[in-house]
N, C-alpha and C positions, 0 to 999 in steps of 0.2 A: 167295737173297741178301737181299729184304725180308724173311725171315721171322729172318733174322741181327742186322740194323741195327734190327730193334725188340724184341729181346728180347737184346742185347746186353750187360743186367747179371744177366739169369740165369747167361750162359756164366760172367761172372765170377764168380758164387756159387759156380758149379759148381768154378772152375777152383781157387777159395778153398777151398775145402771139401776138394777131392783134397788141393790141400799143406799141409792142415793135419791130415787122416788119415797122409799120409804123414811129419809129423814127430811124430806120435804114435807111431808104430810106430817110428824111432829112439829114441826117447825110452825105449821100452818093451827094447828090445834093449841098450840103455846101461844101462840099470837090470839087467837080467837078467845081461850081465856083470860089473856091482861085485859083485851079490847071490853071481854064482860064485868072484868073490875074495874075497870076504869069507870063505865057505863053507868057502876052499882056507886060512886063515887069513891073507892078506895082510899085509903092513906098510904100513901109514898114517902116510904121508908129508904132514907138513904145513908147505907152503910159505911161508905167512905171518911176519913180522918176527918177531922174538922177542917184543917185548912183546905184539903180535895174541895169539900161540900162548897166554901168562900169563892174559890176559884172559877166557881159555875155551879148552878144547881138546877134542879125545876122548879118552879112557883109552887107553893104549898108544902113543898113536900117537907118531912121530919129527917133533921140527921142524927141521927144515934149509931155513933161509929161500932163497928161491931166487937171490938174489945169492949164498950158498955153494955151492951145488950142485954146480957145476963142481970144487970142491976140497975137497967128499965125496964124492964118487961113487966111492972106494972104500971107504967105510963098508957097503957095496951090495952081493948078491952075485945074480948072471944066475940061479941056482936057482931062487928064491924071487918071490914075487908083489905088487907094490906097488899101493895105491891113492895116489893123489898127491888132496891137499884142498887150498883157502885158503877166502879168504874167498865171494869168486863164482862162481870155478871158475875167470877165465882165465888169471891163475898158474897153477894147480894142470895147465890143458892145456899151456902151455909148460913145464914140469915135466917132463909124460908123453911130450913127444916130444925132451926132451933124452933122456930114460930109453930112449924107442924105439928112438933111433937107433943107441946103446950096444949093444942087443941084448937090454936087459930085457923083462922080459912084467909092463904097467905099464897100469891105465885109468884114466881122471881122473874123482873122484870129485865134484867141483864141488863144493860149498859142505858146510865141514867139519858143519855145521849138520845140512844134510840127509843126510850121511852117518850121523850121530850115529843121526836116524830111522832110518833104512833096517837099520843092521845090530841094534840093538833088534827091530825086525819079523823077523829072520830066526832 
């Protein structure tokens, strides 16, 4: 038990170090699924206001700001594979689990930015 109470901030180094390999390896599985939507050709759904989307977009991709969402959601068909973008990504996750619950197959792509990356790399 002394040998606990004086090295007490290794444990924490330790404990820091686990959850921050383990939010790597999410991070890495989040990625690895947009990269498989992208692949399957997805539609890129971009939540941001209208003027955001103007200001910069991705090639292709659909904006339907997500105060619309609710009253296009049959522009949308369950077939087919959606990444949902804005500008940070927490739109673009309230997006993906209006899409979920619907019965889409839908991953949120976080920041249309780094989107833009990602499917250039692929």
């Amino acid at each position: 038990m002394e040998y606990l109470s004086n090295y007490w901030w290794l444990i924490l180094i330790i404990i820091s170090i686990v959850i921050l390999i383990s939010r790597s390896f999410k991070n890495l599985k989040k990625t690895n699924n947009i990269k498989e939507f992208i692949d399957n050709n997805a539609v890129i759904i971009d939540v941001r206001s209208e003027s955001e989307f103007n200001s910069g977009n991705l090639e292709g991709s659909v904006n339907v700001p997500l105060k619309d969402l609710m009253y296009r959601i049959n522009e949308f068909k369950k077939d087919k594979k959606y990444i949902t973008v804005c500008t940070i990504g927490m739109r673009a996750e309230s997006a993906k689990k209006f899409f979920k619950k619907r019965g889409y197959q839908v991953v949120n792509g976080g920041r249309w930015s780094n989107l833009k990356d990602l499917r250039n790399n692929t």
